[in-house]
C-alpha positions in Angstrom: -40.3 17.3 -1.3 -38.8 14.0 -2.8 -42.5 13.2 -3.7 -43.6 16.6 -5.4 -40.3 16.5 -7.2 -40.5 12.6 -8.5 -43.9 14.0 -9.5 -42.9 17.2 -11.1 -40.0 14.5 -13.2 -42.7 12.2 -14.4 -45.0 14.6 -16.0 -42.3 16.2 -17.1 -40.9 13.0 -19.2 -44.2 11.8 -20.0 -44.7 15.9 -21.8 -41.1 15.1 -23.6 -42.3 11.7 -24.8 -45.7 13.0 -26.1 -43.9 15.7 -27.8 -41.4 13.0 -29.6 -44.3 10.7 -29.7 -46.1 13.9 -32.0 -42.8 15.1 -33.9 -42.9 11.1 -35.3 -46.1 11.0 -36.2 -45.8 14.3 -38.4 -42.7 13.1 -39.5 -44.6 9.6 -40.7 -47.2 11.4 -42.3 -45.4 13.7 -44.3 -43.4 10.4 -45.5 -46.5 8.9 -46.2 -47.9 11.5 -48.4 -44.5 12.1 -50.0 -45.1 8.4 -51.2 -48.4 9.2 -52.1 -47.4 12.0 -53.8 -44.4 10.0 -56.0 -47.1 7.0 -56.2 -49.5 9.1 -58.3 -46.7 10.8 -60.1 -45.5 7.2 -61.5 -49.2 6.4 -62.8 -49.5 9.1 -64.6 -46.4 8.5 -66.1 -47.7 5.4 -67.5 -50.9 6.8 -68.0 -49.3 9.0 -70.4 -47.5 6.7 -72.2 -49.9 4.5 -72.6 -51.3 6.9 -75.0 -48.4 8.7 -76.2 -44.7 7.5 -77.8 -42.1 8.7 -75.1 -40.3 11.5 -77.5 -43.6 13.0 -77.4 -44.7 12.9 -74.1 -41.0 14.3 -73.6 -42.0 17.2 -75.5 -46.0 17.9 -73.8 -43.8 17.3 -70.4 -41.4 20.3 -71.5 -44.2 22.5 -72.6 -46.6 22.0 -69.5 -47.1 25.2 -67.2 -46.7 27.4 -70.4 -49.3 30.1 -71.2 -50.4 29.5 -75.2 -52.1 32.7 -76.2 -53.8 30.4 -78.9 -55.2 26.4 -78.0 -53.6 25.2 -81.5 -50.6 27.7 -81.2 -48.3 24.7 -81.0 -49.7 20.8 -82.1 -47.5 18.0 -81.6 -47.2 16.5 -85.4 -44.1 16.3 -87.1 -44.1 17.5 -90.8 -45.5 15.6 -93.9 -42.3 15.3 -95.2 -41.7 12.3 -92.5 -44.5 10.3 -95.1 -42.8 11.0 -97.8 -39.5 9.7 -96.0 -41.4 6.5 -95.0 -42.8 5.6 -98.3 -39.7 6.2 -100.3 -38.1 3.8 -97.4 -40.8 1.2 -97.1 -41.4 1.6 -101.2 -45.4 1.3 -100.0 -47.9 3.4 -100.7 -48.2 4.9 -97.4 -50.9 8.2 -97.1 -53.1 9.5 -94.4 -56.6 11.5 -93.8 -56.4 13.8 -90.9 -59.4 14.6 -89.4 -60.2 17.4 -87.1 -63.6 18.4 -84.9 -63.1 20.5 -82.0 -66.0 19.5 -79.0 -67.0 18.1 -75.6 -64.8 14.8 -74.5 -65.6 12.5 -71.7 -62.1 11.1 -70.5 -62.0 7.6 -68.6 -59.5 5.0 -67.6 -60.2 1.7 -68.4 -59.2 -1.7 -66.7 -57.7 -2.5 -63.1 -54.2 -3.8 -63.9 -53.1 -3.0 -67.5 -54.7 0.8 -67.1 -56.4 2.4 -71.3 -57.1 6.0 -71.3 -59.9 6.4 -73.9 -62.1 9.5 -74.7 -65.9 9.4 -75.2 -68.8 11.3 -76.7 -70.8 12.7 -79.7 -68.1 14.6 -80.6 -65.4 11.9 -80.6 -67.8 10.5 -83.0 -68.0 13.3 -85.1 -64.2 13.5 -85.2 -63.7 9.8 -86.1 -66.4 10.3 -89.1 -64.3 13.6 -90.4 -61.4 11.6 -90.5 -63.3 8.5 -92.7 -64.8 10.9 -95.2 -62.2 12.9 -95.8 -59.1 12.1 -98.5 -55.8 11.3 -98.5 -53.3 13.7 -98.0 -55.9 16.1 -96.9 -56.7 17.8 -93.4 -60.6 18.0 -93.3 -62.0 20.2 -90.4 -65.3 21.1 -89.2 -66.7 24.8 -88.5 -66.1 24.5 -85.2 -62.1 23.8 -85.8 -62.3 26.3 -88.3 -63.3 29.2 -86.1 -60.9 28.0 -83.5 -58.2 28.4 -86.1 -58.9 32.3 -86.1 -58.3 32.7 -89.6 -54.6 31.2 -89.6 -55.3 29.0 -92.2 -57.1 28.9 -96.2 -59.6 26.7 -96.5 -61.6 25.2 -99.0 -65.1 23.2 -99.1 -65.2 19.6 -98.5 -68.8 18.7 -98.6 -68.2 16.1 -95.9 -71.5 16.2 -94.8 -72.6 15.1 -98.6 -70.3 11.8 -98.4 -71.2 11.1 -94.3 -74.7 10.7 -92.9 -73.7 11.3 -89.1 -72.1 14.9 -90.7 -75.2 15.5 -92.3 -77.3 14.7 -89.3 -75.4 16.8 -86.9 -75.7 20.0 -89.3 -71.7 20.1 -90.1 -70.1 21.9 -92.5 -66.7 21.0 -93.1 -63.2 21.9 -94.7 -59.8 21.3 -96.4 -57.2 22.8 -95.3 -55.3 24.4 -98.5 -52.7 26.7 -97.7 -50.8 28.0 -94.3 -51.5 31.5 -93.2 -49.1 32.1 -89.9 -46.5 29.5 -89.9 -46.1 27.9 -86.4 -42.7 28.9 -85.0 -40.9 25.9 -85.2 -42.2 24.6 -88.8 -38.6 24.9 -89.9 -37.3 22.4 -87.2 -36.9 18.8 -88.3 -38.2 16.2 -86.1 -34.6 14.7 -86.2 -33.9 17.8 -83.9 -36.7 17.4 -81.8 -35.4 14.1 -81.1 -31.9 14.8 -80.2 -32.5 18.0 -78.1 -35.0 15.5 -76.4 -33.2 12.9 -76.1 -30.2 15.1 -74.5 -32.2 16.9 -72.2 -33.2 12.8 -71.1 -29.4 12.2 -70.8 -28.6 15.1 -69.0 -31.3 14.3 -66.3 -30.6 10.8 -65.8 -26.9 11.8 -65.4 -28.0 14.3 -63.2 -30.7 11.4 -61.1 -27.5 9.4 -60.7 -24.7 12.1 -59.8 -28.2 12.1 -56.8 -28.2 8.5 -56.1 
């Protein structure tokens, strides 16, 4: 009897330890791929702004997860009236082309320590050409932005494809954009109240992240 029941308590500790031995090792790899999980979540953090000034990868971080009905319902670009603002500051002659072709992208990261997110492909080219042969202080488009517009917008010949061989070569025909048709629903907000909701909301969450700490 003293045997079967020394038996009977072995087996019995060496169950308890292999459950406690199991619990750990869940518990360890849900750490681990909690760390994993925050690890990723800080590179794409500086992935993004790598690419994009903070304010504005403030503002894509607030908008992510929401349905648009339209792709170019919403574009993050503050109003001309910042150039004007600049060059009255700066006394320079400071203008802009805009260029716009909608197409195919090939995204990649470049480097190993000091991470570049670039985009690649025909139509990247395309896009960089509209923006060299268009003119200054105008927003020159291709037919394939212009039908993703869906008729929100007047436009006006540009005859890009008459100043640009790789236009001409690809069979574009392109645009200037002349009047607004269906305003965007915050064209009346300045971007000095972009910035201070934004930079509140940061305030309020980093007050928040240390009430935490």
């Amino acid at each position: 009897m003293g045997v079967t029941a020394a038996i009977i308590g072995i087996v019995h500790s060496i169950l308890n330890e292999l459950k406690q031995r199991i619990a750990f090792l869940e518990a360890k790899k849900s750490l681990e791929v909690n760390m994993k999980i925050e690890e990723h979540s800080q590179v794409q953090e500086r992935l993004l702004l790598s690419v994009l000034p903070k304010y504005v990868a403030d503002k894509v971080r607030m908008d992510m997860g929401v349905t648009k009905s339209d792709q170019f319902k919403k574009i993050y670009m503050s109003r001309h009236e910042n150039v004007r603002y600049l060059q009255h500051k700066t006394n320079s002659p400071v203008d802009m082309r805009v260029g716009i072709h909608t197409g195919a992208i090939l995204a990649g990261i470049l480097g190993q320590r000091q991470w570049q997110f670039d985009v690649y492909s025909r139509d990247v080219e395309l896009a960089n050409k509209m923006e060299s042969s268009g003119m200054a202080g105008r927003v020159h488009i291709s037919e394939k932005t212009r039908l993703c517009l869906r008729d929100q917008f007047v436009v006006e010949p540009a005859y890009g494809e008459k100043r640009e061989p790789a236009l001409r070569l690809a069979g574009l025909t392109t645009y200037f954009i002349t009047k607004v048709l269906v305003p965007f629903e915050e064209r009346n907000r300045s971007l000095t109240e972009d910035h201070l909701a934004i930079d509140m909301q940061s305030e309020k969450e980093e007050g928040f992240k240390d009430m935490i700490d």
